[in-house]
C-alpha positions as CSV (number, residue, x, y, z in Angstrom):
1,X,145.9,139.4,44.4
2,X,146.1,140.3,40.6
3,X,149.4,139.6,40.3
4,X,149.2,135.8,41.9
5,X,145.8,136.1,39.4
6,X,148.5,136.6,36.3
7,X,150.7,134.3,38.1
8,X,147.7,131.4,37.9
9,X,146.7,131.9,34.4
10,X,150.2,131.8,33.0
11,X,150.9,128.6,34.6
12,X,147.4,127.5,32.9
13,X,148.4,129.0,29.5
14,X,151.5,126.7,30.0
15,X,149.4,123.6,30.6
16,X,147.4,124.1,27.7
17,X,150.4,124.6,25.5
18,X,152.3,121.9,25.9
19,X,149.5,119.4,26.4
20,X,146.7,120.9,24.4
21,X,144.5,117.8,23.5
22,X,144.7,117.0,27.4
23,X,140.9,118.3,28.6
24,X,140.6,116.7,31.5
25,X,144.0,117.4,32.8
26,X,143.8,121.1,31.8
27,X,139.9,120.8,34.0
28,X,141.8,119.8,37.3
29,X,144.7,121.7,37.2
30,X,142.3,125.1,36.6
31,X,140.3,123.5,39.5
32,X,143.3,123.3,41.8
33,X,145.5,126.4,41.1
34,X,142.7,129.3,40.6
35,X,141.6,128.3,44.2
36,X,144.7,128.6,45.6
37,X,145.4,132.3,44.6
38,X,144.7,133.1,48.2
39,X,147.6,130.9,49.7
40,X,149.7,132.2,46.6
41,X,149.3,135.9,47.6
42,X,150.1,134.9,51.6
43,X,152.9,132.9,50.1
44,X,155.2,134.6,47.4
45,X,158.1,132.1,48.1
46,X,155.8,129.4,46.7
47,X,156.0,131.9,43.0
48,X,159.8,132.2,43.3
49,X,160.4,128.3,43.7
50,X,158.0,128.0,40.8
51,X,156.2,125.6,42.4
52,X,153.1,125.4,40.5
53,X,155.3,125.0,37.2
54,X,156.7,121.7,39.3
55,X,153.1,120.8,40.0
56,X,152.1,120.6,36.6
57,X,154.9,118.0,35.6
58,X,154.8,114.9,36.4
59,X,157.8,113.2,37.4
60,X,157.4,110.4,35.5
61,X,155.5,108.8,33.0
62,X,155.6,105.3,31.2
63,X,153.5,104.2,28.6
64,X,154.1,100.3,26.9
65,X,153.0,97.9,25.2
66,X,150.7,95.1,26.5
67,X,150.9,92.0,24.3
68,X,148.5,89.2,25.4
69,X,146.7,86.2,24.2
70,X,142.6,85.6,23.8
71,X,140.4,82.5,24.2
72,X,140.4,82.6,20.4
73,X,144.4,82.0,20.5
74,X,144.7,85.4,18.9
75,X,147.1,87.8,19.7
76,X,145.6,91.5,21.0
77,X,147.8,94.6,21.9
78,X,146.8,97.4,24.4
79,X,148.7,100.0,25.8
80,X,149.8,100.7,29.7
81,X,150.3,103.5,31.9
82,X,151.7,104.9,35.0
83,X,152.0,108.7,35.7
84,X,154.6,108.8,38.8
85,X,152.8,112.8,39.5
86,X,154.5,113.4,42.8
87,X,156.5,111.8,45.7
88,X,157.2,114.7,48.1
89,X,155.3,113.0,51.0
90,X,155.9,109.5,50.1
91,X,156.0,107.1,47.5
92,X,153.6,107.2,44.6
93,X,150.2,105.9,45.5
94,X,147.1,105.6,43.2
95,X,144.8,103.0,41.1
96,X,145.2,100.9,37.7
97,X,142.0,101.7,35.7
98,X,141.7,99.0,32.8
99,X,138.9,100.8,30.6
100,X,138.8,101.9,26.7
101,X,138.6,105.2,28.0
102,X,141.9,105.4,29.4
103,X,144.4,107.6,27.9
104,X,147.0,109.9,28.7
105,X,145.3,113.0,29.7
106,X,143.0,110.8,31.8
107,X,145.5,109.6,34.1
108,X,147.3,112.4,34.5
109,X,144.2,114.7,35.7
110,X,143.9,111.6,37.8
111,X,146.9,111.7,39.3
112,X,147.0,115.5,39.6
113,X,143.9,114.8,42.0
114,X,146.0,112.0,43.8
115,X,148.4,114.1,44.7
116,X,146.2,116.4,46.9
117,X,143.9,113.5,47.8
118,X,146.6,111.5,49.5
119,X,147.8,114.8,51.1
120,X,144.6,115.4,53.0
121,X,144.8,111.7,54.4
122,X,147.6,112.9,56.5
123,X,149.3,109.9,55.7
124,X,152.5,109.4,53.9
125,X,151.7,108.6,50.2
126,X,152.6,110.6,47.1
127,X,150.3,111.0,43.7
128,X,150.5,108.5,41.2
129,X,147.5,106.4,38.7
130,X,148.0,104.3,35.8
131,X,145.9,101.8,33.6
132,X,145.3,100.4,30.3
133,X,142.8,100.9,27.7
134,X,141.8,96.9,28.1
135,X,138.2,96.4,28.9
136,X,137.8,93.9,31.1
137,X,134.1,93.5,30.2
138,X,133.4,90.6,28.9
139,X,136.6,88.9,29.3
140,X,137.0,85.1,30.6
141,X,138.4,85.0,34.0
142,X,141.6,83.3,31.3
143,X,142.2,86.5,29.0
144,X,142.4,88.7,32.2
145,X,144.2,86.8,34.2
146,X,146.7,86.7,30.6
147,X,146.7,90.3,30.1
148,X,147.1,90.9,33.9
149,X,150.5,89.0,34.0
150,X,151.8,90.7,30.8
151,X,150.6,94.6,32.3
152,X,152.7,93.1,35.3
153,X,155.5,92.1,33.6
154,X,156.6,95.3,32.4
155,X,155.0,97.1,35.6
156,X,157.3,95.7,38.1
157,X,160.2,97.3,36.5
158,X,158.7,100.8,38.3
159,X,156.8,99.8,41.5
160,X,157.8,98.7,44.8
161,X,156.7,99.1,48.5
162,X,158.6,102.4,49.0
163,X,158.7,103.2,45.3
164,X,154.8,103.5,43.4
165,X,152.1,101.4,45.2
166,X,149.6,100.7,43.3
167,X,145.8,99.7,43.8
168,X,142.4,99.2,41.9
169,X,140.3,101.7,40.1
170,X,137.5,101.1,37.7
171,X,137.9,97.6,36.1
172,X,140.2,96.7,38.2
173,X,138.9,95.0,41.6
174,X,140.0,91.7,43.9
175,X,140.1,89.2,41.0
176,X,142.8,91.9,38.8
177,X,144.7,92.4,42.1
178,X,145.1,88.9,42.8
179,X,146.6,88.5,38.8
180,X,148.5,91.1,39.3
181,X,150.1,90.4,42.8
182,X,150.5,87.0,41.8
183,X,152.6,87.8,38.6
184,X,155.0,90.3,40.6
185,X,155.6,87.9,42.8
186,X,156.8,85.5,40.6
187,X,159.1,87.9,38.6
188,X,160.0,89.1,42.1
189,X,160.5,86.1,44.0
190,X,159.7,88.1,46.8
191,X,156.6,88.3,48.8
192,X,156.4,92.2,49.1
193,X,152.3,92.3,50.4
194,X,153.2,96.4,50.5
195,X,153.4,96.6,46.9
196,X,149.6,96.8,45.8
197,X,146.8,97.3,48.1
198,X,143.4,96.4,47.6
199,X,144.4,92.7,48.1
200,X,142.5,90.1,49.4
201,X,142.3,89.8,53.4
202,X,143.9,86.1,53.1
203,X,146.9,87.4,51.5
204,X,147.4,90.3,53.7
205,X,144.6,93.2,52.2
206,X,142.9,95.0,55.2
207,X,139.6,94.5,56.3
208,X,137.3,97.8,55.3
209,X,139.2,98.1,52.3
210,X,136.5,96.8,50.5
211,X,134.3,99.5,52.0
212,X,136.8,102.1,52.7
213,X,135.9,104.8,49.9
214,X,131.8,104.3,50.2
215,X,131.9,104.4,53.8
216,X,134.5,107.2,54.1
217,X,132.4,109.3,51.6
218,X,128.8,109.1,53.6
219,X,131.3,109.6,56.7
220,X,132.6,113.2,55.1
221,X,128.8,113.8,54.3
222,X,127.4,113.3,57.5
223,X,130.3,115.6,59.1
224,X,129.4,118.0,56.6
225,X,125.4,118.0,57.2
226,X,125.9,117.4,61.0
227,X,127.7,121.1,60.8
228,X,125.3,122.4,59.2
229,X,122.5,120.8,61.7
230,X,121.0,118.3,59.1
231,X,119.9,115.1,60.5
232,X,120.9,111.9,56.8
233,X,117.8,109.8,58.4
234,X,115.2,109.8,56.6
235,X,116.9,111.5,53.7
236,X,116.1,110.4,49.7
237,X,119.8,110.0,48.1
238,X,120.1,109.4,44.4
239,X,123.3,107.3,44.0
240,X,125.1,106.7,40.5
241,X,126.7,103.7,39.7
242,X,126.9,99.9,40.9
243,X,130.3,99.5,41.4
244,X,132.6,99.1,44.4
245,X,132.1,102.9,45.5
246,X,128.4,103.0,45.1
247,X,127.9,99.7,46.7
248,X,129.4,100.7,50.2
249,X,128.0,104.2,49.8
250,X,124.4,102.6,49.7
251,X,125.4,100.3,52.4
252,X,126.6,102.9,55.0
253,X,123.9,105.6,53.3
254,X,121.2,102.5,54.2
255,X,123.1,101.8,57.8
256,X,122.6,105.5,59.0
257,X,118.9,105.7,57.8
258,X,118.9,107.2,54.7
259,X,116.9,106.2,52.2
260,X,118.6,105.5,48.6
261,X,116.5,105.1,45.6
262,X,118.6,104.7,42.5
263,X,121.5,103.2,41.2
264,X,123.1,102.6,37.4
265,X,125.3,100.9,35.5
266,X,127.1,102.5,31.5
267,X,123.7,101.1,30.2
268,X,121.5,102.6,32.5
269,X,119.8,103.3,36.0
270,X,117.2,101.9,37.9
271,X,114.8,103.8,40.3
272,X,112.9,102.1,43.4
273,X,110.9,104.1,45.3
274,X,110.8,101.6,47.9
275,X,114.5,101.9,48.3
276,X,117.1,99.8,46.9
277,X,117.7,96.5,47.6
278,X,121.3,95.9,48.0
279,X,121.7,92.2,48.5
280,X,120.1,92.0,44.5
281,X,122.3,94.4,43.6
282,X,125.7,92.8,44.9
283,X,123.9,89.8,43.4
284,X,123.8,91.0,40.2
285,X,126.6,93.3,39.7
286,X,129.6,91.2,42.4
287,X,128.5,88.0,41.3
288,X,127.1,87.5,38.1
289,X,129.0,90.7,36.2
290,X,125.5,91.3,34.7
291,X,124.0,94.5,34.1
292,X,121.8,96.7,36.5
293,X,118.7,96.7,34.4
294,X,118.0,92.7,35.6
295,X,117.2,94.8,39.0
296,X,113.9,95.7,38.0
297,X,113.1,92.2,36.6
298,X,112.8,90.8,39.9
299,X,111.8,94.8,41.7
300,X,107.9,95.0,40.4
301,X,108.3,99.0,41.7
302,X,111.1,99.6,39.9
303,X,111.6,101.1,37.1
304,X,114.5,101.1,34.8
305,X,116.0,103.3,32.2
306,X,118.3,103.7,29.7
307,X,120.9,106.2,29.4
308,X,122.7,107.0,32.4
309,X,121.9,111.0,32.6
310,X,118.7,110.7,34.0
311,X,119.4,109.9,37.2
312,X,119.6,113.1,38.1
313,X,116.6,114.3,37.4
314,X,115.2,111.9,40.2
315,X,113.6,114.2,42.9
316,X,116.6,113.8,46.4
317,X,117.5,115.5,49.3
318,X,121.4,114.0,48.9
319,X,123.0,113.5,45.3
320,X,126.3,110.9,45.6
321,X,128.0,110.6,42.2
322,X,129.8,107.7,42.4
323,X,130.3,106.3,38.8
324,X,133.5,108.4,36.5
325,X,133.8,112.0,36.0
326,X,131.7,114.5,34.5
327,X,128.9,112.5,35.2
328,X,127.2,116.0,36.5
329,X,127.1,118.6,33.6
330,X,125.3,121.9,34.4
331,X,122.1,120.5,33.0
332,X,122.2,117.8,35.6
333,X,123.0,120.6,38.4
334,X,120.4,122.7,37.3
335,X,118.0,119.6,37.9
336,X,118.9,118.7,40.8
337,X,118.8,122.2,42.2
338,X,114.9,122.3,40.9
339,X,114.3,119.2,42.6
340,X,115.4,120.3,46.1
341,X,118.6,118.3,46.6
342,X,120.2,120.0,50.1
343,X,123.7,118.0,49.3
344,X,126.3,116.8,47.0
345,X,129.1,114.3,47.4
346,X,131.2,113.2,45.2
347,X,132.2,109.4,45.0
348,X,133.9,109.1,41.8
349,X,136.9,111.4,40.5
350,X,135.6,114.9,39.4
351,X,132.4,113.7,38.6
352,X,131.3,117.3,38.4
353,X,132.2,119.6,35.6
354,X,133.6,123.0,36.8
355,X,130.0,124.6,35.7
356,X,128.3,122.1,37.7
357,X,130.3,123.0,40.9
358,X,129.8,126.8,40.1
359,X,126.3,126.4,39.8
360,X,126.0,123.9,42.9
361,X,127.9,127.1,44.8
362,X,125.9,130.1,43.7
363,X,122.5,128.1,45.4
364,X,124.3,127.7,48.3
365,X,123.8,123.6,47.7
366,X,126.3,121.8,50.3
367,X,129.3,120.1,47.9
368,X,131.5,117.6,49.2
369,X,134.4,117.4,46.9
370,X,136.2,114.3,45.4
371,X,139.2,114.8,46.5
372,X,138.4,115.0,49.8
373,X,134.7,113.2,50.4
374,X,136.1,109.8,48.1
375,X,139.7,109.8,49.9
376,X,138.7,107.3,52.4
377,X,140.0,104.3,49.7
378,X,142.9,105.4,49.2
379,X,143.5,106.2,53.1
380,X,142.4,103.0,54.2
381,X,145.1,101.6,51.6
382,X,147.9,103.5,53.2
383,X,146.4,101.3,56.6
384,X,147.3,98.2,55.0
385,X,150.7,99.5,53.9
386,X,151.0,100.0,57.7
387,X,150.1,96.7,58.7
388,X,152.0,95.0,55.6
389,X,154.7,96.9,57.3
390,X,154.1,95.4,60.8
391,X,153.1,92.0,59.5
392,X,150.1,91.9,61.3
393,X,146.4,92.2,60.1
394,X,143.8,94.5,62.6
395,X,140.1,93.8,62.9
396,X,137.4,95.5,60.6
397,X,136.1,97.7,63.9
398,X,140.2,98.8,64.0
399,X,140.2,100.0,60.1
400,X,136.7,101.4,60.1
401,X,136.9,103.6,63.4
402,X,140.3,105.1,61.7
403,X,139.1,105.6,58.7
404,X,135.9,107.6,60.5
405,X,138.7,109.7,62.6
406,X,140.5,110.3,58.9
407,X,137.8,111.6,57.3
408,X,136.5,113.6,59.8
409,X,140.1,115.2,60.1
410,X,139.9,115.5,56.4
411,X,136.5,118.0,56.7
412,X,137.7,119.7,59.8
413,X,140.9,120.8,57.8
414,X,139.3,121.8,54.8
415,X,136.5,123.6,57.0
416,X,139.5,125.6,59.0
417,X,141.1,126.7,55.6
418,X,138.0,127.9,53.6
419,X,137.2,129.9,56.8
420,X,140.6,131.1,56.2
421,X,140.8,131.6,52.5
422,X,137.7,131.7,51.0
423,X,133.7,131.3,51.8
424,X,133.3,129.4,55.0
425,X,131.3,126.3,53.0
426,X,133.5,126.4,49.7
427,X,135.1,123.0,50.8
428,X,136.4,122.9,47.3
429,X,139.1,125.4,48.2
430,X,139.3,124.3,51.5
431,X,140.8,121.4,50.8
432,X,142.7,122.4,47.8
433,X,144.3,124.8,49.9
434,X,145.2,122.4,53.1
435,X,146.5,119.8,50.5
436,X,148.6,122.2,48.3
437,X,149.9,124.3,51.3
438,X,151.3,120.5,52.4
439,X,152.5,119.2,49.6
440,X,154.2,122.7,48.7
441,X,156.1,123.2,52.2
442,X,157.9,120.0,51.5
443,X,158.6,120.4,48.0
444,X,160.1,124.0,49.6
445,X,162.0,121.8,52.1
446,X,163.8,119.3,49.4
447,X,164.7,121.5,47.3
448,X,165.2,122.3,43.7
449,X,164.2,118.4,42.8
């Protein structure tokens, strides 16, 4: 075990090395790799094909230039990426995320977790994630349907339906899609439906897409507290975020009898004891793009507050991060832990820092981890590959009831293999194990590529 130990922290020291500004990157390949050292020691071919070197590089990355045009008639420059991470299982698969936070060591951690994500769907689809630092915010429907065709126009050159299939992230939802789809197809002139996902339903999206990664996460939650003999009705959850994920997670949180008291927005969060009303919030956030605080405007119980942190000092039985990553420091664990909460999920990417999940661990607190409890999206887009693939389009009851069977499949294998490999609840390495072990066994199979 000490020497797959060594073996682990040379391949970190590597990472940091050659990328040593990349944080977040460095954070999720530590995550991955030191739970694996079990596998490793079971597994010594996986050190002689150097696998984990080949993990850590991507194998491909393209940054450009994206040139567009305001309401102003001014010219404005952002920059685009796609990190192709991995295509041993299929072709890349992963969101465009158009926010001023994007940056190189943002999609790559990003598309590290994709990787492992997409291999615990059991479905054919590699790693991949891209984006722009464009922010969306505030734009005319005009200047991003502009910068959508010119991110497009240099895209195509590296996507197709069996090459890098893209889909949305944060800022990047049906009305980017449709820009987006739109402008390949023109420079195309081929109507290729399998080449993004997350489309609209009248141009061949699947129904539940919508939903997929909300619903998928309370479904992973409920197999994980049904194990352990936990009834979610009548539960308090504390949900961050307003956005597509948090939305559907209320929704289906709501549908099973939970009830959900917060939710936020980058300004702020709003709490109502009497349970949040979702209708106002699709309102507010799907139709009028305004901010969450005009909740409590029309809520007399609620409250809101600025500042996005403390949400989780909100007392809960259930905690569902659901907005970006790191949301969660070890402050926010630590309060949540004081205030009773029985269960974490993560809905957004790694929106726990490493200390966080430690400290979630050591109190025994039940953690559902991203890459496993948010993979219902992306699942549920390799379902409309399928049907893109089969021209046909199946009902909502169709996508849904697979997307259940998928992401109970998803906790049963991650269960089996931290039985296995580690603590019987550690689901973090369970499901870093089943995905690695997967991806690894066909990386073995093709060779030195």
């Amino acid at each position: 075990m000490a020497d797959m130990k060594q073996y682990v922290q040379d391949v970190l020291d590597l990472v940091k090395k050659r990328d040593p500004d990349q944080e977040e990157f460095h954070n999720t390949v530590k995550e991955v790799l030191t739970t694996v050292v079990p596998l490793l020691e079971k597994n010594p071919q996986y050190k002689e094909a150097k696998i984990l070197e080949r993990m850590i590089e991507a194998e491909r990355i393209i940054t450009f230039r994206v040139p567009w045009q305001d309401d102003k008639g001014e010219i404005q420059i952002n920059r685009g990426y796609r990190v192709q991470m991995n295509s041993a299982i299929g072709p890349y698969k992963g969101g465009l995320r158009f926010h001023p936070s994007v940056n190189l060591s943002i999609l790559k951690f990003l598309a590290f977790e994709q990787v492992f994500k997409n291999a615990l769907t059991g479905l054919p689809i590699g790693g991949g994630k891209g984006g722009s630092d464009f922010d969306p915010k505030g734009k005319s429907d005009n200047e991003v349907m502009h910068f959508c065709q010119s991110f497009m126009t240099e895209l195509v050159r590296h996507i197709g339906p069996n090459v890098d299939v893209p889909a949305g992230d944060i800022g990047v939802g049906g009305r980017e899609i449709g820009y987006l789809f739109g402008q390949y197809k023109r420079i195309r002139d081929s109507y290729d439906a399998g080449v993004l996902t997350g489309k609209g339903v009248d141009y061949w999206g699947s129904l539940a897409r919508t939903e997929a990664t909300g619903y998928g996460l309370l479904y992973f939650v409920k197999n994980m507290l049904d194990a352990k003999g936990i009834d979610i009705k009548g539960k308090t959850v504390v949900v961050s975020g307003s956005g597509n994920v948090a939305t559907y997670a209320i929704e289906k949180a709501q549908t099973l009898g939970a009830k959900v008291v917060t939710c936020s927005d980058s300004n702020g969060y709003v709490y109502d004891p009497d349970g949040i009303d979702l209708d106002a919030v699709k309102e507010i956030k799907q139709v009028r793009r305004g901010r969450i605080k005009e909740y409590a405007a029309t809520h007399p119980k609620a409250e809101y507050h600025e500042g996005c942190k403390g949400v989780w000092t909100v007392k809960c039985d259930i905690a569902l991060p659901c907005a970006t990553q790191s949301e969660i420091d070890l402050e926010s664990a630590k309060a949540l832990v004081a205030n009773g909460v029985q269960a974490v999920g993560e809905g957004a990417n790694m929106p726990s820092t490493l200390d966080a999940i430690a400290y979630f661990q050591q109190n025994k607190i039940l953690f559902a981890p991203a890459k496993a409890a948010n993979a219902g999206g992306v699942a549920t887009s390799a379902l409309e590959m399928a049907q893109n693939s089969e021209r046909l389009q199946w009902t909502f009851e169709e996508v849904d009831g697979r997307l259940n069977g998928i992401m109970k499949n998803i906790y049963e294998s991650a269960k089996k293999n931290a039985e296995a490999y580690a603590d019987p609840d550690d689901l973090v390495a369970g499901a870093n194990i089943t995905a690695f072990k997967k991806v690894a066994d066909v990386m073995m199979v093709h060779g030195l590529v």
